[in-house]
C-alpha positions as CSV (number, residue, x, y, z in Angstrom):
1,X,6.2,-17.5,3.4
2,X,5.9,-16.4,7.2
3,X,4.3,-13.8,8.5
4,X,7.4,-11.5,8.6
5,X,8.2,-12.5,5.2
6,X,4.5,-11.7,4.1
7,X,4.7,-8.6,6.3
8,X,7.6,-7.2,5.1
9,X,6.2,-7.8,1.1
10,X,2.8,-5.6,2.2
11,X,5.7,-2.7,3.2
12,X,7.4,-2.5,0.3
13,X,4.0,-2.8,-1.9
14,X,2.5,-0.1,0.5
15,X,5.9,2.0,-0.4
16,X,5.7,1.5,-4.1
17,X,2.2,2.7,-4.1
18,X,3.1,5.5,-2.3
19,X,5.3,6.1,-4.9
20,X,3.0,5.5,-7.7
21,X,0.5,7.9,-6.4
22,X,3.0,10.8,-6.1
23,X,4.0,10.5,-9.6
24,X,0.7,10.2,-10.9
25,X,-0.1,13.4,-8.7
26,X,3.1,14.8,-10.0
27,X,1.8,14.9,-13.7
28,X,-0.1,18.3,-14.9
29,X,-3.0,16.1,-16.3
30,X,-3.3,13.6,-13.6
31,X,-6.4,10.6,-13.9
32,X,-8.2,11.0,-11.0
33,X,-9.7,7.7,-11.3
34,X,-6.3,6.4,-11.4
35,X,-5.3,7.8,-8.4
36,X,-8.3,6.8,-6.2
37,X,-7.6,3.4,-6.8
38,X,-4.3,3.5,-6.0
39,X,-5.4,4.9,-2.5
40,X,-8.2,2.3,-2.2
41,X,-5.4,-0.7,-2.8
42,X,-2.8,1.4,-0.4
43,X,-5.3,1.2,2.1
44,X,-6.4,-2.3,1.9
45,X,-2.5,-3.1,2.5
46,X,-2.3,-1.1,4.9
47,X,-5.5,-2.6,6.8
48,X,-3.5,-6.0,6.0
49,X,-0.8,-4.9,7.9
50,X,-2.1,-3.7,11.1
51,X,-3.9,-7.5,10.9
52,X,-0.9,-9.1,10.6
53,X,1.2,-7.5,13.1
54,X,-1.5,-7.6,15.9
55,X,-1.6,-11.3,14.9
56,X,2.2,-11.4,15.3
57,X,1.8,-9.3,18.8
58,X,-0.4,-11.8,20.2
C-alpha cells in the first residue's frame, strides 16, 4: 500500500469513529468506557495522520 493509499484508509477509519462515537453518545444509556476508547483510538489515528503527511510533505 503507499502512503496515500495508507493515508487515505487512516481518514475513513478516523470518520467511522467519529461516527461510532456520536451514536454511542446518541443513546440515553451511553457506556462511558466505551466511548473513551473510541476517542483514545481516534486520536492515535489521528496522531498517525499528521506523521504520515509531514513524511509525505518532506
Amino acid at each position: 500500500m503507499t502512503t496515500e493509499g495508507h493515508i487515505a484508509a487512516l481518514e475513513r477509519r478516523h470518520q467511522q469513529l467519529e461516527r461510532e462515537i456520536e451514536a454511542e453518545m446518541g443513546h440515553l444509556s451511553h457506556d462511558d468506557l466505551l466511548i473513551a476508547a473510541l476517542k483514545r483510538k481516534k486520536l492515535e489515528i489521528k496522531d498517525e495522520l499528521s506523521r504520515l503527511q509531514a513524511k509525505v510533505a518532506a
